[in-house]
C-alpha positions in Angstrom: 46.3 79.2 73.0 45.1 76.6 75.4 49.0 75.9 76.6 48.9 79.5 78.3 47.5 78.0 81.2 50.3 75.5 81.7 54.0 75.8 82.4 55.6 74.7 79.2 58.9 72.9 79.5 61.5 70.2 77.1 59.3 67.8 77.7 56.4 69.4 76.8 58.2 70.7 73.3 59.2 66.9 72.7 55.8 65.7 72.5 53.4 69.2 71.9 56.4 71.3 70.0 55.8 70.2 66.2 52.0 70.1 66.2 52.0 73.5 67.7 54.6 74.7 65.5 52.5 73.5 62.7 49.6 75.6 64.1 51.5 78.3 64.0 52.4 78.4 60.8 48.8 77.9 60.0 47.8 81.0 61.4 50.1 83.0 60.2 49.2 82.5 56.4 44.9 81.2 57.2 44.0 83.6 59.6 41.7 86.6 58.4 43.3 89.8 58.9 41.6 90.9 62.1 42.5 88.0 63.8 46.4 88.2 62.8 46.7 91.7 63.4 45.9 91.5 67.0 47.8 88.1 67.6 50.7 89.8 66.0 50.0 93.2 68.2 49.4 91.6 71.3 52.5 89.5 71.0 54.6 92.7 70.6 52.4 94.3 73.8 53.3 91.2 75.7 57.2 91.2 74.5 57.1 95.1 75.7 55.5 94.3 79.3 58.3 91.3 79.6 60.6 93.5 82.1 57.6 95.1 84.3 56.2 92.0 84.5 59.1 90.2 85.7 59.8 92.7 88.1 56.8 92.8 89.5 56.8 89.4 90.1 59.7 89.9 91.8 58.4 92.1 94.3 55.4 90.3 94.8 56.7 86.8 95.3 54.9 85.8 92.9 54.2 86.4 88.9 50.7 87.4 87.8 48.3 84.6 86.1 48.8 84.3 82.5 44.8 83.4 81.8 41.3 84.2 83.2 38.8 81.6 83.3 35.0 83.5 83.9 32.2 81.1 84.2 29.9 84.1 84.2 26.3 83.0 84.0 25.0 79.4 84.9 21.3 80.2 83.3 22.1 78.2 80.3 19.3 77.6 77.7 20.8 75.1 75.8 19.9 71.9 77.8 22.6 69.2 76.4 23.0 66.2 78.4 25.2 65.6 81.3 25.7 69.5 81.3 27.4 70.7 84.8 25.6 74.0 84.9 22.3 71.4 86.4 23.6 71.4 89.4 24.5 74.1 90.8 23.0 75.0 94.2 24.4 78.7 94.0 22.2 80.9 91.9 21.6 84.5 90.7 21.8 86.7 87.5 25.3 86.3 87.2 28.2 88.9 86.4 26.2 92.3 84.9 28.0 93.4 81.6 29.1 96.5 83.9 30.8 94.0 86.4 32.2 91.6 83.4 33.5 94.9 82.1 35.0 96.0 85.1 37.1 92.5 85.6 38.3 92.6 82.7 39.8 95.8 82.6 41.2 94.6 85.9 42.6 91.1 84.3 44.3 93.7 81.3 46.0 96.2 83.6 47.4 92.9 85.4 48.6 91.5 81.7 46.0 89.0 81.1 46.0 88.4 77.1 44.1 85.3 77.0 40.4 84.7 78.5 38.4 81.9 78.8 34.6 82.5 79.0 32.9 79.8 80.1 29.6 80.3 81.5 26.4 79.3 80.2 26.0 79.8 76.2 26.6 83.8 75.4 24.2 82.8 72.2 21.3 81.3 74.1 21.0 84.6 76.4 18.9 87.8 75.3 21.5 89.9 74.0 24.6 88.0 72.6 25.3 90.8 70.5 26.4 93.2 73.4 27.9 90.5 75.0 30.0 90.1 71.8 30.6 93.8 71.5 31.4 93.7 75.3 34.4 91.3 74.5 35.8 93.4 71.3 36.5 96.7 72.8 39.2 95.0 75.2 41.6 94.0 72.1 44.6 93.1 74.6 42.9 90.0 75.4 42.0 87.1 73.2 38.7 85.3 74.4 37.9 81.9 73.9 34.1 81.5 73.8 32.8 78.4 75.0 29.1 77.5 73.0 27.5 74.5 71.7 26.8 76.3 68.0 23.4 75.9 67.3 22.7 79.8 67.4 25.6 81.6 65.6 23.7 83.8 63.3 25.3 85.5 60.0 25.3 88.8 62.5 27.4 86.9 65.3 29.2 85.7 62.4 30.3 89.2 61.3 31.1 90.9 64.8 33.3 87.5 65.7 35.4 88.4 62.2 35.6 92.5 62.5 36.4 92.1 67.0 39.4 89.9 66.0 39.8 88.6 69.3 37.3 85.6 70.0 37.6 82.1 69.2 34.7 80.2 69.4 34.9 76.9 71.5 32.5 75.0 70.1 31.3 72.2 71.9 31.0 68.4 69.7 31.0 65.2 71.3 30.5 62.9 68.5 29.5 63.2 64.7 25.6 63.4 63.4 23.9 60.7 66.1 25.8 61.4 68.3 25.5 65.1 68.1 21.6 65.1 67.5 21.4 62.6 70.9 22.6 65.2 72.8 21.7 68.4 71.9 18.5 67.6 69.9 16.9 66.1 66.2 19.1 68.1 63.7 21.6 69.7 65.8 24.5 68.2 63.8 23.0 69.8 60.6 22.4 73.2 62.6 26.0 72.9 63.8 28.2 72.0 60.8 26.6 74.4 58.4 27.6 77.2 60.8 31.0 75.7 60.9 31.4 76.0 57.3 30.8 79.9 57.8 33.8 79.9 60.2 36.0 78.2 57.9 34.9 80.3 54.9 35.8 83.6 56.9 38.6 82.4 58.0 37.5 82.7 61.8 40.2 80.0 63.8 37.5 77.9 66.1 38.5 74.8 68.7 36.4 71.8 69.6 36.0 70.7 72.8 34.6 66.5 72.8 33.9 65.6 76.5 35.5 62.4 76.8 33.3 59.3 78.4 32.7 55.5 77.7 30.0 56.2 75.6 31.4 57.8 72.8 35.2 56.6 73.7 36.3 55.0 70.8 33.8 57.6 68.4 36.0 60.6 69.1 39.7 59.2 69.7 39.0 57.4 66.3 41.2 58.8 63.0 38.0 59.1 61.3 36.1 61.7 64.0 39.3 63.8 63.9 39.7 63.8 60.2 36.1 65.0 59.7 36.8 67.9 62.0 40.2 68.8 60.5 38.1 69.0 57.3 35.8 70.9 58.6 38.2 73.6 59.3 38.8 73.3 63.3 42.2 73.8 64.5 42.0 72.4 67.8 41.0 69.6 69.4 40.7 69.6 73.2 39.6 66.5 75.0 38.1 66.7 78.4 37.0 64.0 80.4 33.3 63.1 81.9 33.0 63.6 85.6 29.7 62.7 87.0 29.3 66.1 89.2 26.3 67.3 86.5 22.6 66.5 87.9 22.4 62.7 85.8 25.9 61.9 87.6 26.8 58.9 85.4 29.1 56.8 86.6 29.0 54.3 84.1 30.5 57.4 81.9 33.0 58.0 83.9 36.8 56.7 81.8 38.7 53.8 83.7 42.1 54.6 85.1 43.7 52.8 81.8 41.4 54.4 79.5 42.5 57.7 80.5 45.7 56.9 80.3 45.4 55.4 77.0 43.4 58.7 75.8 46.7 60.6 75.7 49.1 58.0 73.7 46.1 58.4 71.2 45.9 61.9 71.5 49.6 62.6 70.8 49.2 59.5 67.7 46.5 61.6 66.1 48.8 64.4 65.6 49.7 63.2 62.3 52.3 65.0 60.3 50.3 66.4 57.9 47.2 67.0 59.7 46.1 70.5 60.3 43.9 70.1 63.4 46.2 69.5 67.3 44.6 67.1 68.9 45.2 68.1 73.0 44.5 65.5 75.7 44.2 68.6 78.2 44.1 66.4 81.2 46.8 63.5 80.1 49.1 66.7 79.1 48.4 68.1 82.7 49.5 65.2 84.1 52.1 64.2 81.7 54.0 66.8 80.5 53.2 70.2 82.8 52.0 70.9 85.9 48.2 71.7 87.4 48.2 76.0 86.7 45.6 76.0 89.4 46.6 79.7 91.8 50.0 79.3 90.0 49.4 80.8 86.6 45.3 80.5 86.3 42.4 82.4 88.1 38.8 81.6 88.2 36.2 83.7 88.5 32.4 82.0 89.3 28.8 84.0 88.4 28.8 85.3 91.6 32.0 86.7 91.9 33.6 83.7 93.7 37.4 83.1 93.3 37.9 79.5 92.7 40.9 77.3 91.9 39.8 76.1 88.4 36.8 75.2 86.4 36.8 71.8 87.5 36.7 72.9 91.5 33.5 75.3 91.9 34.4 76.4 95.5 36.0 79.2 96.9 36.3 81.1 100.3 33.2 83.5 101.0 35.5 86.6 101.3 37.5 86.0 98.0 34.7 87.6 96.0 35.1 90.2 92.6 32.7 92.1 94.1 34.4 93.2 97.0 37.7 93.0 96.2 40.2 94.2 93.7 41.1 90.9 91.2 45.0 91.5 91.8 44.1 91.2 96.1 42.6 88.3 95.5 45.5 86.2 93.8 47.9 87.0 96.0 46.1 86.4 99.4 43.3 84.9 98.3 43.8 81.1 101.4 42.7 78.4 99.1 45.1 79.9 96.7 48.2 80.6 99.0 47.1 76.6 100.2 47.6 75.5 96.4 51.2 77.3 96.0 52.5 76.1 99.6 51.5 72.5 98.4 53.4 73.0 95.0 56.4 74.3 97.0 56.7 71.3 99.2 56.8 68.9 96.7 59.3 70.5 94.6 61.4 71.3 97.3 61.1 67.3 98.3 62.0 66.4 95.0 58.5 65.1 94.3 57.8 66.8 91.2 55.4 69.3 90.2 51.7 69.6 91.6 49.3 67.7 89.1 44.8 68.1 89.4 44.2 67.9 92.7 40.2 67.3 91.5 40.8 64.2 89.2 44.5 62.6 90.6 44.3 63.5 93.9 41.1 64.9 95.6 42.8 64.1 99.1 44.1 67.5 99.6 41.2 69.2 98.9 38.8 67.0 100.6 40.2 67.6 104.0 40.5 71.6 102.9 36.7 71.2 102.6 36.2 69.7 106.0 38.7 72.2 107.6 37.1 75.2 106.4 33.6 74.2 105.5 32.2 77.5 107.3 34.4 79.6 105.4 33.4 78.4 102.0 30.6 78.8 99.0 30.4 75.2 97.7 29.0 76.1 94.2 28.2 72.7 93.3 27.7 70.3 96.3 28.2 67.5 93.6 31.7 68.1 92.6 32.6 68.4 96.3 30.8 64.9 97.2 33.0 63.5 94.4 36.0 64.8 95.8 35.4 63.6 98.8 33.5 60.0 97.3 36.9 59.6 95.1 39.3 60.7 98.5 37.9 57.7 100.6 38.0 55.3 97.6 41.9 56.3 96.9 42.8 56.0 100.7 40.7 52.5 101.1 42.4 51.4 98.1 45.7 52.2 99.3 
C-alpha cells in the first residue's frame, strides 16, 4: 500500500483508519486469487522476519527502508504534458534488466515487500513483456507500476493477473477532455476500455491525478471520484504540479491555501460507502506522518544514483547501485545520514517530525546543494533551481 512509506501513527488512524479498513476488506473478498495469495503470503513472510528485523535494526542504528522507489529509465515514449522525465540533463540507457534484477534481489534480502517502479512507461519500451516477467519471479515484493494506460494489451493483461504482484499505477488527470488534452485525441477511450479489463479480472489498480490549477476543481470534485470508483480503481493518490518539467508552469503551480484545502477535500471524499480511498499524499505527509525520505524510503535513479525521494533527483556521485552494495548505501550513504541528523534534532527539540524538505521547506536542501555542489549528480537542474527559487522566496518573505 502507498502508507508503507510513511510512519503511521493515532493520528493517522483517526483520519486514514476507516477508509483503509474498508480497503481491506475489499481485498480480501475482490481480489483475484493470485493477488490474495501473495498479499496473504507475504504478510506471513513479513510477520516471520518481525524479530530479525528488529534486531537488526538494533545493531545497525537504524531499521531497514520499508519501500524502494526505482525510476529506472527516463526514455519515455509516451510524451504527456508537463511530464518531468523532459528535463533531465543526466542521460543513458538506464538500469539493464540484469542490473534491475540484481537490486532487487538486494532490496528482498534486506525485506523490501513493496516497490515502486517509476521510470519512464514499462509499456512504451521494446519489450514490456520481460520487463513484466522480470517483476513476477521476485513474489516477496509487490510492485506498483507507474504507466499512463494507453498500451496495456490483453497479453500484459494476462501476465499482470497470473505474476500476482503488480498493481498498475495508472496515470489520469481529468475525465475525457481532459484526458485526450494531455495525452492525445482518444486517449480517454484508449484508457478506460483497458480499465474495464482490470476491473473484470479483478486486477486492484490506483490512480494517480497530478494536482494543478487547471484541473483543480475537475479532480477534487465528487463527480471525478465517483466515476473512478465506478470504474473499479481502489486508490486515489493526489500529487501536486511542480513546475521542474521542461514547460515549468507556474501558473499551475497550487497556492499555499489551495493545497491546504486539497486535503480537507481529500479526507471528505472518503465517503462511507465509497469503495475508492481518496489519499492527498502530500497533505497526509504533512498532516498526519512524517517525510520517509532516508528514514523508511530509498530511491534509486536510471543511473544508479541514490537519491532522497522521487521528488529530489540528486544524490552524491559515490552513492551509486553500481558500485556499491544497496544495504552500504542506506546506512552511510551523507545526504542520507544529513536527512536522519535533521529529523533527530527536531524531535529531540520538541519540534515535531521532519515534513518534505522539497515542497515545505527547500532551505535545508538548498544550502546542502551549495555545500557540496562538487560532490553531487544534479539529475534535473530544474528541480534544484526550484529549490533554491522557492528557499530565497521563503527567507525574503520571512
Amino acid at each position: 500500500m502507498l502508507t508503507h512509506s510513511y510512519s503511521t501513527g493515532l493520528k493517522f488512524l483517526r483520519h486514514m483508519g476507516l477508509p483503509l479498513a474498508r480497503l481491506t476488506l475489499r481485498g480480501l473478498f475482490s481480489l483475484n486469487r493470485h493477488m490474495l495469495w501473495t498479499v496473504l503470503s507475504l504478510t506471513a513472510w513479513r510477520a516471520w522476519r518481525w524479530l530479525p528485523g528488529l534486531l537488526r535494526a538494533r545493531r545497525d542504528g537504524i531499521a531497514m527502508p520499508v519501500t524502494l522507489q526505482i525510476v529506472d529509465d527516463i526514455r519515455c515514449g509516451a510524451r504527456c504534458t508537463n511530464c518531468l522525465f523532459t528535463a533531465y540533463q543526466v542521460k543513458g540507457a538506464g538500469l539493464s534488466h540484469t542490473e534491475l534484477d540484481d537490486l532487487l534481489t538486494q532490496a528482498e534480502a534486506l525485506d523490501i515487500g513493496h516497490v515502486y517502479m517509476m521510470g519512464a512507461d514499462p509499456f512504451h519500451r521494446k519489450d514490456p513483456a520481460a520487463y513484466l516477467d522480470l517483476l513476477a519471479r521476485h513474489r516477496r515484493q509487490i510492485f506498483y507500476l507507474f504507466t499512463e494506460g494507453q498500451r496495456l494489451s490483453d497479453e500484459h493483461l494476462d501476465r499482470i493477473l497470473r505474476a500476482g504482484n503488480i498493481v498498475p499505477m495508472i496515470n489520469i488527470d481529468g475525465l475525457e477532455a481532459a484526458t485526450d488534452r494531455r495525452k492525445g485525441a482518444g486517449a480517454w477511450a484508449a484508457v478506460s476500455a483497458m480499465l474495464g479489463k482490470l476491473h473484470a479480472l479483478r486486477i486492484p489498480w490506483f490512480v494517480t491525478t497530478m494536482v494543478s490549477t487547471a484541473n483543480y476543481e475537475h479532480v477534487t470534485s465528487p463527480a471525478y471520484v465517483q466515476r473512478l470508483a465506478d470504474l473499479g480503481a481502489w486508490v486515489l493518490a493526489y500529487l501536486p504540479y511542480t513546475p521542474v518539467d521542461a514547460h515549468a508552469e507556474a501558473s499551475l503551480v497550487l497556492s499555499d491555501a489551495q493545497r491546504a484545502e486539497l486535503f480537507e477535500r481529500s479526507l471528505a471524499l472518503n465517503g462511507w460507502r465509497r469503495k475508492l480511498v481518496v489519499m492527498d499524499m502530500l497533505g497526509i505527509e504533512q498532516q498526519l506522518t512524517s517525510c520517509p525520505a532516508g528514514l523508511q524510503t530509498i530511491t534509486v535513479y536510471h543511473d544508479g544514483t541514490v537519491a532522497p525521494c522521487a521528488a529530489i533527483p540528486i544524490g552524491h556521485k559515490a552513492s551509486n547501485v553500481r558500485d556499491k552494495p544497496l544495504r552500504e548505501l542506506w546506512l552511510h550513504d551523507p545526504l542520507y545520514q544529513a536527512l536522519r541528523g535533521l529529523d533527530a534534532g527536531r524531535r529531540a527539540r520538541g519540534e515535531g517530525a521532519l515534513h518534505c524538505l522539497f515542497f515545505s521547506d527547500p532551505s535545508f536542501l538548498s544550502a546542502y546543494l551549495h555545500e557540496h555542489t562538487d560532490e553531487l549528480v544534479i539529475i534535473n537542474p530544474d528541480a534544484a533551481r526550484w529549490m533554491h527559487d522557492k528557499a530565497a522566496a521563503d527567507k525574503g518573505g520571512a
